[in-house]
Z-matrix of the N, CA and C atoms (Angstrom, degrees):
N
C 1 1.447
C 2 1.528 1 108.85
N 3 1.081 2 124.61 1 142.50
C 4 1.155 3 133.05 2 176.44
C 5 1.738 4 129.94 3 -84.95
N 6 1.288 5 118.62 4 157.55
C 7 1.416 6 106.77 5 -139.90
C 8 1.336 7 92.06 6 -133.48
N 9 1.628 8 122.88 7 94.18
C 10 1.892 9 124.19 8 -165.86
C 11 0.933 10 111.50 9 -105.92
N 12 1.714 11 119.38 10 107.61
C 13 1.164 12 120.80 11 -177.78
C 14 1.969 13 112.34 12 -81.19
N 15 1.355 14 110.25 13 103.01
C 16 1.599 15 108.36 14 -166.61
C 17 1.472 16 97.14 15 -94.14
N 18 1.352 17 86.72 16 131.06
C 19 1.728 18 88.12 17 -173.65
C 20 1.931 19 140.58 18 -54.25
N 21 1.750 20 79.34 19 -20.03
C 22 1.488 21 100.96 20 -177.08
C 23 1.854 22 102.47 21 -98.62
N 24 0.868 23 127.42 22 -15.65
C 25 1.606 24 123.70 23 178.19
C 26 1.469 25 123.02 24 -132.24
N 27 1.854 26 110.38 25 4.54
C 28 1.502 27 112.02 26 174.36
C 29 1.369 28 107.01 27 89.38
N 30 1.180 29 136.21 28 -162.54
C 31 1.204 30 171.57 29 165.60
C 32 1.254 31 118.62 30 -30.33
N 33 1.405 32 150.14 31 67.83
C 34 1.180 33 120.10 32 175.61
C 35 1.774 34 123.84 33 -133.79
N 36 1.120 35 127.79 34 161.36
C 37 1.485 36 120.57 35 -176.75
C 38 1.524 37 102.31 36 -43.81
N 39 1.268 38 118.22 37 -178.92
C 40 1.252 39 159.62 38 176.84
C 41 1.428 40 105.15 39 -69.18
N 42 1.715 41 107.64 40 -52.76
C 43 1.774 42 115.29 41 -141.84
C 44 1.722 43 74.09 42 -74.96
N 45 1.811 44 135.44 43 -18.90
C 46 1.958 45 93.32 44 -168.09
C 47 1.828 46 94.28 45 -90.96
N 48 0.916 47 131.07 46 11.25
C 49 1.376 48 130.06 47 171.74
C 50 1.517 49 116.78 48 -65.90
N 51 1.785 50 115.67 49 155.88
C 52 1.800 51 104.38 50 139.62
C 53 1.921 52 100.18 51 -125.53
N 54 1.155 53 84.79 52 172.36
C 55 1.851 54 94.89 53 -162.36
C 56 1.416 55 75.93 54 -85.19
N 57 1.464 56 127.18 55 163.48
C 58 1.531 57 131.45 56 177.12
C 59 1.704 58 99.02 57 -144.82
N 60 1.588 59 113.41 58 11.07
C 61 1.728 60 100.59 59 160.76
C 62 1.310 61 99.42 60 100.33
N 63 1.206 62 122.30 61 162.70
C 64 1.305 63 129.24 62 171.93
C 65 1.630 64 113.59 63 -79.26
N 66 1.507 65 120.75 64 144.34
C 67 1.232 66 146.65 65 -172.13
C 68 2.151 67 81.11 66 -62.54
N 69 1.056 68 95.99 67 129.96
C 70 1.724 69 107.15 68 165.79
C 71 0.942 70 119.43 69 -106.89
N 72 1.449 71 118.26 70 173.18
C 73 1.595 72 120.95 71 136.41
C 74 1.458 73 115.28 72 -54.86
N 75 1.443 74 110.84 73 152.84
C 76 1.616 75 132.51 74 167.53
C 77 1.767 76 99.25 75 -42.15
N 78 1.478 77 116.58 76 128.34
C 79 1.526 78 119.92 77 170.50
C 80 1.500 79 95.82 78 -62.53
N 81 1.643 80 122.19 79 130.14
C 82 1.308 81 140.47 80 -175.09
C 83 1.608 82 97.56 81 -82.09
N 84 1.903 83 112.78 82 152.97
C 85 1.250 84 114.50 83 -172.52
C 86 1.911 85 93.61 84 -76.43
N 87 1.511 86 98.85 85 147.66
C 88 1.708 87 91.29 86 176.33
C 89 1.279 88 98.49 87 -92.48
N 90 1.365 89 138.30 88 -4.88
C 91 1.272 90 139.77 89 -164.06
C 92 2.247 91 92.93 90 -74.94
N 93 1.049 92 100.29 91 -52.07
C 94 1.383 93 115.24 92 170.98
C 95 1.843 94 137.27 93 -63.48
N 96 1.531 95 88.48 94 -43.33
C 97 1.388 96 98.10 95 163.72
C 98 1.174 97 146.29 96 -65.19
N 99 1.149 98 119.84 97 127.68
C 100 1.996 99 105.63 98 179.80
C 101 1.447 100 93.19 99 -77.55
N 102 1.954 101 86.88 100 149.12
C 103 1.419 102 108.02 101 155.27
C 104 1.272 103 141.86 102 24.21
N 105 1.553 104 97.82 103 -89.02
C 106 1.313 105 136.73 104 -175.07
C 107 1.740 106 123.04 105 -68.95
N 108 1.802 107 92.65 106 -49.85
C 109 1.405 108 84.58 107 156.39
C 110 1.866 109 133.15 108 -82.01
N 111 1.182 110 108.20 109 2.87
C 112 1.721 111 100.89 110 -160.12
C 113 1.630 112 70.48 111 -106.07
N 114 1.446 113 151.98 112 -47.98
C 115 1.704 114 133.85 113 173.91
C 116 1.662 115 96.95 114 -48.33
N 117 0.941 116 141.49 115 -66.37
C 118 1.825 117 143.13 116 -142.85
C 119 1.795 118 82.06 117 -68.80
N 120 1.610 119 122.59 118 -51.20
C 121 1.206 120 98.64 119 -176.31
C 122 1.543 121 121.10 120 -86.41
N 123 1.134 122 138.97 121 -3.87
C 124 1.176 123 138.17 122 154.67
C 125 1.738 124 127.71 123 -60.03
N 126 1.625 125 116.94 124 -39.93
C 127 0.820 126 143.59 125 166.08
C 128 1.917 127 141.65 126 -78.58
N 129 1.450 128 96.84 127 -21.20
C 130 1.827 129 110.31 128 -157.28
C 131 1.623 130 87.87 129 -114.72
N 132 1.247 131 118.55 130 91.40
C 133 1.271 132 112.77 131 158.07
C 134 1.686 133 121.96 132 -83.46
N 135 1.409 134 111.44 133 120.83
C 136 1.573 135 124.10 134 -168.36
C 137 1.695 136 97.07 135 -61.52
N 138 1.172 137 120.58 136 136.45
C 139 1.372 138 136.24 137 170.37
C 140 1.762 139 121.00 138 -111.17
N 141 0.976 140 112.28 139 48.37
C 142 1.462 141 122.74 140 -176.92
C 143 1.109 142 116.56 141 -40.42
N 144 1.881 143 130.22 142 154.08
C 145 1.425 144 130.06 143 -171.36
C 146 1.703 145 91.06 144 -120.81
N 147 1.174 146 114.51 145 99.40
C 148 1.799 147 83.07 146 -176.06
C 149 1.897 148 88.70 147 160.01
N 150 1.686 149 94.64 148 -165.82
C 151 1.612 150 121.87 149 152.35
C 152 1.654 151 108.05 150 -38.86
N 153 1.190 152 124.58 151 131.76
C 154 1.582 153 136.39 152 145.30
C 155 1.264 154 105.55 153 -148.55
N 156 1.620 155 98.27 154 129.66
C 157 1.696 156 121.60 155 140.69
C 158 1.266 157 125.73 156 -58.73
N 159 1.199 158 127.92 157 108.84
C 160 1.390 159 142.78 158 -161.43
C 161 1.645 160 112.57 159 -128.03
N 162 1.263 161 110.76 160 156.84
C 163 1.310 162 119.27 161 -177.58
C 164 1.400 163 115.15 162 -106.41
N 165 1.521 164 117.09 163 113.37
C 166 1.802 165 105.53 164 164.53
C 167 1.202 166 120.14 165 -114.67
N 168 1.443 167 118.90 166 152.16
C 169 1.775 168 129.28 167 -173.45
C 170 1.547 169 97.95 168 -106.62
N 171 1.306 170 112.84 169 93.49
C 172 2.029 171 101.67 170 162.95
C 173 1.194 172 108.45 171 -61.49
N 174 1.045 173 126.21 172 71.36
C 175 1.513 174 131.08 173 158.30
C 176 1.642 175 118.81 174 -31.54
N 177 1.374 176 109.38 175 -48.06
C 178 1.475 177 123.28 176 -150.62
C 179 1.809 178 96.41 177 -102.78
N 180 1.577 179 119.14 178 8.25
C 181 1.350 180 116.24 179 175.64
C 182 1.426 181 116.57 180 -138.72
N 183 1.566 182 118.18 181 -96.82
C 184 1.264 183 125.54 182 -171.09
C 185 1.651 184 93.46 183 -101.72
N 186 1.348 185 127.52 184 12.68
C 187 1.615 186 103.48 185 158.98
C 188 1.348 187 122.20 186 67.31
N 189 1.566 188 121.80 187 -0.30
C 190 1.775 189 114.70 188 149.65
C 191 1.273 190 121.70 189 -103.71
N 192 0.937 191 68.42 190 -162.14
C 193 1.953 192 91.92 191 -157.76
C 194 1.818 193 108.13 192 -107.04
N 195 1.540 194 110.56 193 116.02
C 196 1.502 195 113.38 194 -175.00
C 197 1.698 196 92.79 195 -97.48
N 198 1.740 197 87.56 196 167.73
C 199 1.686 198 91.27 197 154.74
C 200 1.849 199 90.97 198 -133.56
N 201 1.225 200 100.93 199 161.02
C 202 1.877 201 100.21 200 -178.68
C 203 1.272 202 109.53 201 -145.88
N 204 1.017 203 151.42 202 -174.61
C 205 1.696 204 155.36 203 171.44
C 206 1.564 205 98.25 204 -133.07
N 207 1.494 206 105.80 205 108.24
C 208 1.471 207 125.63 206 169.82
C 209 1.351 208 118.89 207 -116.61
N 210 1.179 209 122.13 208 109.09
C 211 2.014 210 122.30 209 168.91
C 212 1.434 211 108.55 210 -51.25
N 213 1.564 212 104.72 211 111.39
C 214 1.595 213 106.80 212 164.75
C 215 1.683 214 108.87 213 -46.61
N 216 1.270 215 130.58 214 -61.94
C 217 1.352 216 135.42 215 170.89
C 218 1.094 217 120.85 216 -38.35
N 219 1.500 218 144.09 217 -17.98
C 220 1.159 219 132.75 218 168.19
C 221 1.650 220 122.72 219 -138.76
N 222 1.516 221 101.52 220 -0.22
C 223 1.514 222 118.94 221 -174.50
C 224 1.342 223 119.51 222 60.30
N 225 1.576 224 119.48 223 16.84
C 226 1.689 225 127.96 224 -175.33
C 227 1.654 226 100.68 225 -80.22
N 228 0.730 227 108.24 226 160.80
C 229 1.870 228 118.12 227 178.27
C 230 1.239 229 94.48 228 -114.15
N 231 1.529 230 112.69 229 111.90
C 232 1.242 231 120.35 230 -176.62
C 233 1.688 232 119.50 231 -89.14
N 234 1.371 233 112.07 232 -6.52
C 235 1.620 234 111.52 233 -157.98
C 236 2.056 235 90.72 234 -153.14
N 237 0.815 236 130.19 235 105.03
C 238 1.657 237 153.88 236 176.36
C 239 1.412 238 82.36 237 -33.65
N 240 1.841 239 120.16 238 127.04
C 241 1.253 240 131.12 239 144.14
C 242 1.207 241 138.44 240 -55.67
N 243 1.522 242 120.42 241 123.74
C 244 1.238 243 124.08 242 -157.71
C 245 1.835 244 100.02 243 -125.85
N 246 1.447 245 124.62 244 141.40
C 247 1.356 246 135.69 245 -175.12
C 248 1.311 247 103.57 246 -51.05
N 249 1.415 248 125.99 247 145.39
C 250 1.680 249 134.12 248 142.76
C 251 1.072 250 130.30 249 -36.64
């Protein structure tokens, strides 16, 4: 289980969190985009081996929204969560 240090309430499990996805690129205008790219980005979710910036919701405390750097490969939080 994972161990989220939220800046506004300390320390807490995982279970009062929700995962909110990986930090993206900016949604591209479709007015601008071809085709091909506005399906690949609607559709192609990136699966990284490594570092990700990720989004968490303390749901179960103070009610914002972190972003953190967690290794898919080992699930460690590499970089202290900081507010939206």
């Amino acid at each position: 289980m994972l161990l989220i240090d939220c800046p506004f309430c300390g320390a807490r499990t995982e279970s009062e969190f929700t995962y909110g996805g990986p930090v993206a690129a900016p949604r591209p205008d479709p007015a601008t985009t071809s085709d091909a790219d506005w399906v690949e980005y609607l559709t192609v979710t990136p699966n990284p081996l490594g570092p990700v910036q990720e989004y968490w919701w303390h749901v179960a405390g103070c009610g914002q929204w972190l972003t953190l750097w967690r290794d898919t490969r080992t699930h460690d939080i590499t970089e202290a969560p900081h507010a939206c």
